[in-house]
N, C-alpha and C positions, 0 to 999 in steps of 0.2 A: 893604249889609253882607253878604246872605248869598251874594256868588261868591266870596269867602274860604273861608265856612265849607262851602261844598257840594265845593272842592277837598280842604280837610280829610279831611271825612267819610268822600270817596273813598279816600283813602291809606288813611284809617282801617281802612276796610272792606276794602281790600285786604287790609292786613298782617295782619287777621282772617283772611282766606281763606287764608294763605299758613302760618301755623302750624298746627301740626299737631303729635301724639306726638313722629314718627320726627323732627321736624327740628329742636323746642324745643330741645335741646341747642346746635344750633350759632344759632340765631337769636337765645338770650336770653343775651347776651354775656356777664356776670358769671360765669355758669356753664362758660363755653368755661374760664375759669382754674382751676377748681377739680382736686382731684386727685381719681383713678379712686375712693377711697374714700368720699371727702364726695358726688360725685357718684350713686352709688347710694344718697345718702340725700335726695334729692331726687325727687319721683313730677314725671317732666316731663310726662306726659299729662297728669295735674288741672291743673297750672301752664299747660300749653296752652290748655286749653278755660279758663280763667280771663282769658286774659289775649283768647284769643278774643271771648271773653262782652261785656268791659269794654270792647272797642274795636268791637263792635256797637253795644252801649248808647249808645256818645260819639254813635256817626255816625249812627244814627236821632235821636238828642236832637238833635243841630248840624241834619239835614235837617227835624226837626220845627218850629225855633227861623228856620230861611230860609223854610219854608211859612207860618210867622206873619207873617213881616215882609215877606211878598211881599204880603199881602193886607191886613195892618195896620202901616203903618209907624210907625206914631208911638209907638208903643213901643218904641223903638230902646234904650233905654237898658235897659229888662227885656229884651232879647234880649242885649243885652252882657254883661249879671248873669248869666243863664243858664248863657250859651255859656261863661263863665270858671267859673263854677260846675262844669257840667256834668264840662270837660275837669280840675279842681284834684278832683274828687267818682273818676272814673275814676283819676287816676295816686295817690290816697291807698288807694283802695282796693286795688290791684296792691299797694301796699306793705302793707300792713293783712294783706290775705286772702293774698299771694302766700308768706308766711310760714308759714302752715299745711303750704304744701305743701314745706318746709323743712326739713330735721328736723337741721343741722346747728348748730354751736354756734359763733359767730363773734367775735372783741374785740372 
């Protein structure tokens, strides 16, 4: 189970490495539509380093959860729970906290 989750974690960790202030605008796609107004009411630094944050957390948790089940397999079904936990715990939170750094008013 875990050469899935350790290609994961990579991506993960990339796409970590690859955001930054200067480029959230154009990486975090919903925001590419928005107009110059709504857009200065968005802080894309915090929003960066958040979503930073979140997609470390996943990919140490995912490479924590393959160091377990390399040495203990028979838990396979607690690395499953985890591992869907972990990554449904990361993308509630981006929605949850990514709002904070939000300030505009949507339908």
């Amino acid at each position: 189970m875990y050469q899935p989750l350790l290609v994961i974690a990579c991506i993960l960790f990339f796409c970590g490495l690859i955001i930054n202030k200067e480029n959230a605008s154009t990486l975090l796609s919903v925001y590419n539509t928005l107009s110059d107004e709504k857009k200065k009411k968005v802080n894309f630094a915090s929003m960066a380093k958040l979503y930073r944050n979140v997609f470390y957390i996943i990919a140490a948790t995912f490479v924590l959860i393959c160091v377990a089940d390399y040495f203990y397999p028979q838990y396979l079904k607690i690395y499953q729970s985890l591992a869907i936990f972990a990554f449904c715990w990361g993308l509630a939170s981006l929605f949850v906290f990514g709002k904070k750094h939000d300030q505009n008013v949507y339908p």
